[in-house]
N, C-alpha and C positions, 0 to 999 in steps of 0.2 A: 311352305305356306304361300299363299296369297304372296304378291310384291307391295301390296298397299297396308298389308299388316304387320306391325312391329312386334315381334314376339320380344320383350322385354326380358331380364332374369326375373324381376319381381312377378310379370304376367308367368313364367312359365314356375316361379315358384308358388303362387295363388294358385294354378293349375291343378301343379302336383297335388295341393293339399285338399285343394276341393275333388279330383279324383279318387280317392282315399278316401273321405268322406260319406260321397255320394256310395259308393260302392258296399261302404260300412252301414249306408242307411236301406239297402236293399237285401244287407242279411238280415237284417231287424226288423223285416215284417212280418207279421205275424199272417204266416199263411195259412194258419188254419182258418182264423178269422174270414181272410180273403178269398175262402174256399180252395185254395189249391192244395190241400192236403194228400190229393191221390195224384201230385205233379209226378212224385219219385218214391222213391223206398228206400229211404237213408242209409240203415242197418246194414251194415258191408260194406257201404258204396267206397269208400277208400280201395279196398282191394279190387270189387269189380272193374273202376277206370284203372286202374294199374293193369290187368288180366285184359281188359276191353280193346287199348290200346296197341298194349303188346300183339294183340291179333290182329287187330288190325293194321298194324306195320308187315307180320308175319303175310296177310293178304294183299299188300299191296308194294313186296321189297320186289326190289329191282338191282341194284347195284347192292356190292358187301360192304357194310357200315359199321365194323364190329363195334364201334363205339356206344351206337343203339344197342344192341345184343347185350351187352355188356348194361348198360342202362338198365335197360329192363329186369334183368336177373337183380341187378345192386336193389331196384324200387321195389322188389317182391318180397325180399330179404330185409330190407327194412321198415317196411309199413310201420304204422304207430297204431299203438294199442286202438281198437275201434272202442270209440266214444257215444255218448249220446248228442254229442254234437250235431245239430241239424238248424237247415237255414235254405231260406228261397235263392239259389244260388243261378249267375248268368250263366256263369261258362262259357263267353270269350267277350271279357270284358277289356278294353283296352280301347285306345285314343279314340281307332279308325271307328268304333261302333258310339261314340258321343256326337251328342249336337251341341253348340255352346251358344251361348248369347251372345250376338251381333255387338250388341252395348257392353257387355263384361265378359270377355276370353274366360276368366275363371269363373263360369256361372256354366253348368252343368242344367239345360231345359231340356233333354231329352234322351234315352238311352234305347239303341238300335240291335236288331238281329237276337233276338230271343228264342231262336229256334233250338237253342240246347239246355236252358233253361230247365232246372228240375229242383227238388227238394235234397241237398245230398253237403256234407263237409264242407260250412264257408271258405276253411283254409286251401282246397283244393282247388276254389273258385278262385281266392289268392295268388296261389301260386301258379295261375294259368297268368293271371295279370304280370304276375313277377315276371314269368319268364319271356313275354312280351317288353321288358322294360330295359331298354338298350343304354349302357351308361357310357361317358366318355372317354372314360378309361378300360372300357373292355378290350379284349383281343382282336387287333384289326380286321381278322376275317370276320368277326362277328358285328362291329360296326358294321362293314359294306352295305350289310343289309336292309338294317335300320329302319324296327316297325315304327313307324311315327316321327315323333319328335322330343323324343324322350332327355336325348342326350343334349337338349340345348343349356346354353349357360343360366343356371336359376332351378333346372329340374333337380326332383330327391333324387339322392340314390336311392338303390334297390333295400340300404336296412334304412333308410330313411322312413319309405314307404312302409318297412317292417313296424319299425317303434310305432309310426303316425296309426298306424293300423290297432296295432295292439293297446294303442292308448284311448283310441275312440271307442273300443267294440268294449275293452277291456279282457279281452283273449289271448293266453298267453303262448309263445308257435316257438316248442321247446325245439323243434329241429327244421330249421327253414330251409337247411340244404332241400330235405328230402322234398318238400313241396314247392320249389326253385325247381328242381333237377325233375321232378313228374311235369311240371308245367313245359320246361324245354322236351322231354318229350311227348306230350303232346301236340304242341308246335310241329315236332319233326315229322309225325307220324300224319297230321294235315297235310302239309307239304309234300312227302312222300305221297299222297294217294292222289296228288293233282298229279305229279312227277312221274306217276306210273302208269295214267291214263295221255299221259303226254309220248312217253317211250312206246306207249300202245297206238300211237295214231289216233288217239281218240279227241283229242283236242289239236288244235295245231298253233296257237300261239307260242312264237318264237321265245316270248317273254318267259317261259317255264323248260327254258334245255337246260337252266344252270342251277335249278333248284334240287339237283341231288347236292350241289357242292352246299347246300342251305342244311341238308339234313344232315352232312356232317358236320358242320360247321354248330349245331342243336347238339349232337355226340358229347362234340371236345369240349364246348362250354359248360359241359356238365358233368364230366370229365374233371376239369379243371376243377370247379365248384366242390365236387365230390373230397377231394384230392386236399385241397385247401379247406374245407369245413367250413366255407365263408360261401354269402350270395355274390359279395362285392369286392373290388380291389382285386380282379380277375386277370387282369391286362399282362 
């Protein structure tokens, strides 16, 4: 952050809970109302981003990650029953895409990059945000990375943000591994298609040689997660 801004625990736990919130209030529109009815095609969509992904990691692998591979088979094997569940969902909602108010850190004025934006499983939108949500007790390689500022002293954990979530929408998210563990690989597989236009010369910022060690690092934490039947206490 900024040198002149004091991220507080109470500022970064006001955050947490207004992140959660705002997020809760964008599944809740009624898009048909707002016309966006023909945003997406609900029906499936759990298994299409699981199948979507998977190919497109399969289009853009570069180095052997069995941990992905691995990943991907475990998320097609357990999909959840498909629901009628349906909701205006961001799809990469996390810190770096908010604006906050100048006067109150935890005041949510504006929400950025909608460009994946569809009608498809809130939980799915969830668990992209989960898997964005770095705690302080995670597995050192998986701090280094560090989307944000998640892990400062005052933020939820990751089932913190589960309950807060489930208590505002009133939605109940009978297996959170599974939509933790989709959301890390989606991360990887983002990461991976900069990573392999980087190994391609197609880019040349120096900043992206080390983001294969990212897509592994996506694998083991989900992995681990899998392994333990927990989002949290991963370390």
């Amino acid at each position: 952050p900024p040198e002149d801004i004091h991220l507080s625990p109470e500022i970064m736990r006001g955050l947490s809970q207004t992140f959660v919130e705002n997020l809760a209030e964008i599944h809740e529109v009624d898009y048909e109302a707002a016309g966006l009815g023909d945003l997406g095609a609900p029906q499936g969509y759990v298994k299409r981003q699981v199948e979507g992904w998977t190919r497109r990691y399969q289009n853009a692998r570069t180095d052997d990650v069995p941990s992905i591979e691995q990943l991907s088979e475990w998320l097609l094997q357990h999909l959840p029953t498909d629901s009628e569940r349906s909701a205006l969902i961001h799809n990469d909602y996390k810190y770096d895409n908010l604006v906050l108010s100048p006067d109150n850190l935890t005041e949510v004025v504006a929400v950025l990059d909608w460009e994946m934006a569809t009608i498809g499983d809130p939980l799915m939108d969830f668990g992209t945000s989960v898997g964005y949500w770095v705690e302080k007790n995670d597995p050192e390689e998986w701090q280094r990375y560090g989307f944000g500022l998640t892990s400062l002293t005052g933020s939820f954990t990751r089932n913190e943000l589960l309950d807060h979530y489930s208590k505002r929408t009133g939605r109940r998210i009978d297996n959170p591994v599974f939509y933790f563990a989709y959301g890390l690989l989606k991360i990887a597989v983002i990461v991976q298609q900069i990573y392999f236009r980087y190994q391609k010369g197609l880019t040349r910022d120096p900043r992206f040689a080390q983001l294969g060690n990212l897509v592994k690092a996506c694998g083991a934490l989900a992995q681990r997660a899998i392994e333990l039947n927990r989002i949290d206490r991963l370390g």
